[in-house]
C-alpha positions as CSV (number, residue, x, y, z in Angstrom):
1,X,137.4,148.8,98.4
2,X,141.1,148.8,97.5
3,X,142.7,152.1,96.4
4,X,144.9,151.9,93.6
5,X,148.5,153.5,94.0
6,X,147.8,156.4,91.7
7,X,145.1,157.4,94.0
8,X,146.9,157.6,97.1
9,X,149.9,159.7,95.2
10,X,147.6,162.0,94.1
11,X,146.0,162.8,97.2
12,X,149.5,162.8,99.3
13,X,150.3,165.4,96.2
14,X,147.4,167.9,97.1
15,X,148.3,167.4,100.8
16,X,151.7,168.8,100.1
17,X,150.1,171.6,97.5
18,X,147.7,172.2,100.4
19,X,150.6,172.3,103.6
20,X,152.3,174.9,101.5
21,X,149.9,177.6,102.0
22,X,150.7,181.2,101.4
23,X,154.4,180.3,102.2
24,X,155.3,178.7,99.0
25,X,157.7,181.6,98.2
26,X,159.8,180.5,101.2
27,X,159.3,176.6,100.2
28,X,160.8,174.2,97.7
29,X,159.6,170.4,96.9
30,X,161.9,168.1,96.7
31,X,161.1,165.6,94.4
32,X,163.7,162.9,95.9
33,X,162.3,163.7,99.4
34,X,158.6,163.6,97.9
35,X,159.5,160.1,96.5
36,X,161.1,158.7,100.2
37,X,158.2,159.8,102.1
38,X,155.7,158.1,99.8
39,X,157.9,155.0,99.9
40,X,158.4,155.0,103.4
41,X,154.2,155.5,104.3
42,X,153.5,153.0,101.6
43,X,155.7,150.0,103.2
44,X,154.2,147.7,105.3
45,X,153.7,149.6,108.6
46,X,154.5,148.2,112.0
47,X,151.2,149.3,113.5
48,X,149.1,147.7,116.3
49,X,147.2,144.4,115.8
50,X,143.6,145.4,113.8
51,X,145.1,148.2,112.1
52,X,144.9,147.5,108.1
53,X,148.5,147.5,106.8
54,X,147.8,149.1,103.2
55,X,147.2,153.0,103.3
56,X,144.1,154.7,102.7
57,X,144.1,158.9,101.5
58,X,145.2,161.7,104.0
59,X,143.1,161.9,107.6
60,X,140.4,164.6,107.4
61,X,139.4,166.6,110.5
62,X,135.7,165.2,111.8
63,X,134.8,168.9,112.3
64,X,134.6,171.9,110.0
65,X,134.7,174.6,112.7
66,X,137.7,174.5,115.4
67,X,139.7,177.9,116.2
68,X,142.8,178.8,114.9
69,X,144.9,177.2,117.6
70,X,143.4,173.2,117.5
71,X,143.5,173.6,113.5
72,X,146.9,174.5,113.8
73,X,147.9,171.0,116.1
74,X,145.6,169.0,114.0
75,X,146.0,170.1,110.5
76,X,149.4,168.4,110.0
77,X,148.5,164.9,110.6
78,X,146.0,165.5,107.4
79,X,148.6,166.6,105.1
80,X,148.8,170.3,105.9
81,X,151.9,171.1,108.1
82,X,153.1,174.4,108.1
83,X,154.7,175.7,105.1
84,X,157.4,177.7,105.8
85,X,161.0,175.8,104.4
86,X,159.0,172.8,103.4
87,X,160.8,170.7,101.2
88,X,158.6,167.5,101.2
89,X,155.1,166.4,102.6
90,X,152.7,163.2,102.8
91,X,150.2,162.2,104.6
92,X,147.8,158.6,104.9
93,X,145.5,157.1,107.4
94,X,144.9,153.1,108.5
95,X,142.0,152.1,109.7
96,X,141.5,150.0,113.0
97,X,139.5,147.6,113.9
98,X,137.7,149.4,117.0
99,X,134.9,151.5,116.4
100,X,135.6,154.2,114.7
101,X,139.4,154.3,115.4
102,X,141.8,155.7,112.8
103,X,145.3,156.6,112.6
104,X,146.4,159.3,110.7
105,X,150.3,159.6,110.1
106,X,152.0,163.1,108.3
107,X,155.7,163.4,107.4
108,X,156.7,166.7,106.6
109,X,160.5,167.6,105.8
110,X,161.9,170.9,106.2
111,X,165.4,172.9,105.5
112,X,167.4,174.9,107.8
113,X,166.3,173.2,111.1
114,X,162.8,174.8,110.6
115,X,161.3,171.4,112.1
116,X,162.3,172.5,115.3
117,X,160.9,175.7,115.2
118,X,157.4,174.4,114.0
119,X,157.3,171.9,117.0
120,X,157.2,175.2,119.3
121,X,155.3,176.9,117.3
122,X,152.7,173.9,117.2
123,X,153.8,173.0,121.3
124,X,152.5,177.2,121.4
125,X,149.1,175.8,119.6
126,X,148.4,173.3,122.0
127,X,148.7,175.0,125.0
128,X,146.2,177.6,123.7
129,X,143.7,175.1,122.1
130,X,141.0,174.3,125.0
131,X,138.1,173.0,123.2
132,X,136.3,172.2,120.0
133,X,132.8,173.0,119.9
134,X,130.2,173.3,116.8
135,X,126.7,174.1,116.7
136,X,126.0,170.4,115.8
137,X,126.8,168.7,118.9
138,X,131.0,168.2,118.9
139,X,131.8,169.5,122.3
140,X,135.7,168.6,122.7
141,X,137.8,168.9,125.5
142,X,141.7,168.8,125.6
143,X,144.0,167.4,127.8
144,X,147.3,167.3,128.0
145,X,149.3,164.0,126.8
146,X,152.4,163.0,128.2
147,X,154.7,161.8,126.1
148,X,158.2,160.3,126.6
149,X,161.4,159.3,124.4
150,X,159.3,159.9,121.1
151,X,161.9,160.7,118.2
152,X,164.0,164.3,119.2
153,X,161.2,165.9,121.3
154,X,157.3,165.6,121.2
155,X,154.6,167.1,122.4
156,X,151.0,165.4,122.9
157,X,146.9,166.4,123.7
158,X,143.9,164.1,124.0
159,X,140.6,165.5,123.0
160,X,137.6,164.2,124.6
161,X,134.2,164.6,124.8
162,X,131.6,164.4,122.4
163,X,131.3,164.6,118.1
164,X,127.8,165.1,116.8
165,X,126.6,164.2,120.0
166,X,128.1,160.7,120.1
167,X,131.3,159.9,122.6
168,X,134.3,160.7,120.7
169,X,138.3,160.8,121.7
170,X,141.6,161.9,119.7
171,X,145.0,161.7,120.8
172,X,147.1,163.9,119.1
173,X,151.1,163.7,118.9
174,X,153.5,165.9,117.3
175,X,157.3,165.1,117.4
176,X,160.6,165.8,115.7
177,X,163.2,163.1,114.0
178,X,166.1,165.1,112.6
179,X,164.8,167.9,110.2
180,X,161.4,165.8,109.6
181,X,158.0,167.0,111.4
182,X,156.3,163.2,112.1
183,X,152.4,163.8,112.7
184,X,150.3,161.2,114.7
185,X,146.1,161.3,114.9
186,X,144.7,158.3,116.7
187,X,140.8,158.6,117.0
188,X,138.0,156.0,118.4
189,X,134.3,156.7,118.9
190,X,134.3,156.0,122.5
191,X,138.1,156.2,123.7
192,X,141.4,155.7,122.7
193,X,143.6,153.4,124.2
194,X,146.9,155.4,125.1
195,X,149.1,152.7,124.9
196,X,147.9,152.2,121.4
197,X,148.5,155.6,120.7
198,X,152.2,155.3,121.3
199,X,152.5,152.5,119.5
200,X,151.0,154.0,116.4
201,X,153.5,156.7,117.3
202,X,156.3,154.5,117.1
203,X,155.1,153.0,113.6
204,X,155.3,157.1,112.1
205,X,158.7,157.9,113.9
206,X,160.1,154.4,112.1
207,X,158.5,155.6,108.9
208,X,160.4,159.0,109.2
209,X,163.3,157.7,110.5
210,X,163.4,155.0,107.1
């Protein structure tokens, strides 16, 4: 089914309503900003082969329970980065063609170099996020993911294990270009192919970097 533009605006619109949290005091949207980051995620993207080129709305978390820490490093990638001196914020996903894989890409632009802080802030996050486990069979365990040469600095987790009881793995990247916060989710039902990861990563950092 094809999504018509409105759609996707509207939904990258409550992802940036939604990223601002209770912070919106300290935050400003930037229409001009707003309107480059929905340009640059809506131009054809230079993703791996099988991924669809045309958008679809903001990746959702496959789980409804996770502790503070993982909903903290995955929340971004879905259109809720932190809020604090946001300025601009969108979010989309492409769908591959392995089972169950999806890519979700977030672009969040902040003022006064807070981009830099929120990458330590989130770096914090992942290093106390273990696991993800729910009472319906996700049982998710993270690993660290090395990550080189990806925009300013980056940090990176896999999560693997199991999601309703069926084989599940997430790579997760977080990086930095300049004052923008560049959010990468790459998910598959039985694994994710890291090398494919960093390409997808590549794709966001060039859509930031537009």
């Amino acid at each position: 089914m094809k999504r018509k533009p409105g759609i996707i605006a509207c939904a990258l619109l409550a992802g940036v309503l939604a990223g601002c949290g209770g912070e919106g005091a300290e935050s400003f949207l930037d229409a001009n900003a707003m309107a480059q980051l929905h340009e640059a995620l809506n131009k054809e993207p230079r993703l791996p082969d099988g991924f669809t080129a045309r958008p679809d709305q903001a990746w959702r978390m496959p789980f409804g329970q996770a502790d503070r820490s993982c909903r903290a490093l995955l929340e971004p990638a879905g259109g809720r980065a932190p809020g604090q001196a946001l300025t601009a914020q969108a979010a989309v996903s492409y769908h591959g063609d392995g089972l169950g894989e999806q890519a979700g890409v977030g672009l969040a632009k902040y003022a006064n170099e807070e981009a830099r802080g929120h990458l330590d802030d989130l770096a914090k996050a992942l290093g106390s996020c273990h696991s993800v486990r729910t009472s319906s069979g996700t049982d998710l365990r993270l690993q660290r993911l090395r990550v080189n040469n990806a925009g300013d600095e980056a940090v990176g987790a896999r999560l693997r294990g199991r999601l309703n009881g069926y084989p599940y793995a997430m790579d997760v990247v977080l990086s930095r270009v300049g004052d923008t916060l560049v959010s990468v989710v790459h998910t598959g039902m039985n694994d994710v192919d890291e090398a494919r990861t960093r390409k997808v990563v590549d794709a966001a950092i060039s859509m930031a970097s537009a």
